[in-house]
VEXDREN-2710 file (C-alpha; in Angstrom, 1 decimal):
% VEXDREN-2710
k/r/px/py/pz
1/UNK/49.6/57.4/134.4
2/UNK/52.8/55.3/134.6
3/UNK/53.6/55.3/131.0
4/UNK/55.2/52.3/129.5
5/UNK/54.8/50.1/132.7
6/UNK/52.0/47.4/132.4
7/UNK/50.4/45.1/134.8
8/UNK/53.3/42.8/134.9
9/UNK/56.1/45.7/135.5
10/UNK/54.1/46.8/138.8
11/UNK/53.5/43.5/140.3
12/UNK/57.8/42.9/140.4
13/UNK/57.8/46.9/141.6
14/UNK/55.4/46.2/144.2
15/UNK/57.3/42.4/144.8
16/UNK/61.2/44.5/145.7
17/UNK/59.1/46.6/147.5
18/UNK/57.6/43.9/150.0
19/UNK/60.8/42.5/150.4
20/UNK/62.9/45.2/150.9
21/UNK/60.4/47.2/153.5
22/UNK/58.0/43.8/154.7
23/UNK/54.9/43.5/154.5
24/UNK/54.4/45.0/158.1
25/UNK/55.7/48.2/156.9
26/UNK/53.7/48.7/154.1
27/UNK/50.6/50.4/155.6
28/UNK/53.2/52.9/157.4
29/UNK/55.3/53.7/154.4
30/UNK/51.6/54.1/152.2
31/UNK/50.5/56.2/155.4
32/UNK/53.8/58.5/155.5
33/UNK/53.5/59.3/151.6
34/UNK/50.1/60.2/151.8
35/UNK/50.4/62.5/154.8
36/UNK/53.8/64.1/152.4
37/UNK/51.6/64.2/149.1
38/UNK/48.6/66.2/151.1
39/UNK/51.3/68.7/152.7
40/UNK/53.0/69.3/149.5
41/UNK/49.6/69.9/147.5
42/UNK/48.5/72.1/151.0
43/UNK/51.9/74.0/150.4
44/UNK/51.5/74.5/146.5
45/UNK/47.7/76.0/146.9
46/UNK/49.1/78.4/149.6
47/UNK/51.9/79.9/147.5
48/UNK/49.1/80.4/145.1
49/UNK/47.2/81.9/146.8
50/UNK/49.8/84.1/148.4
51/UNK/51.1/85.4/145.0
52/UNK/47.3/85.8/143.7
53/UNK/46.5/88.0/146.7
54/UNK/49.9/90.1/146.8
55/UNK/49.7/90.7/143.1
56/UNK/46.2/92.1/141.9
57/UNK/45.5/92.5/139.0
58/UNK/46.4/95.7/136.7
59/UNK/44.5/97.6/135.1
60/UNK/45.5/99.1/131.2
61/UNK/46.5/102.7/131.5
62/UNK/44.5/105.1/129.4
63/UNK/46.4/106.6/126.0
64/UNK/47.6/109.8/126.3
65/UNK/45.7/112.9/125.0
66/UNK/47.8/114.7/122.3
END
């Protein structure tokens, strides 16, 4: 999921984290990406859809009779 990054590599990520936001923040900021993540998969399904339902599916044309 995150590539080349190990165990060690996330626990100094999540370290600058903690000291650059605080601990207090942390729930908040975990709260707010959530709430962006959900609105930006809700977003994504409803173009989907959108283009699904204003584009429905052809149908091949019959050959010509000679």
């Amino acid at each position: 999921m995150f590539g080349s990054l190990g165990a060690p590599e996330l626990l100094i990520i999540l370290l600058i984290v903690i000291v650059i936001f605080g601990a207090r923040r942390l729930p908040e900021l975990g709260k707010s990406l959530g709430e962006g993540i959900k609105n930006f998969k809700r977003a994504v399904s409803s173009h989907k859809e959108e283009n699904n339902s204003s584009n429905p599916p052809t149908t091949p044309n019959p050959p010509a009779a000679n």
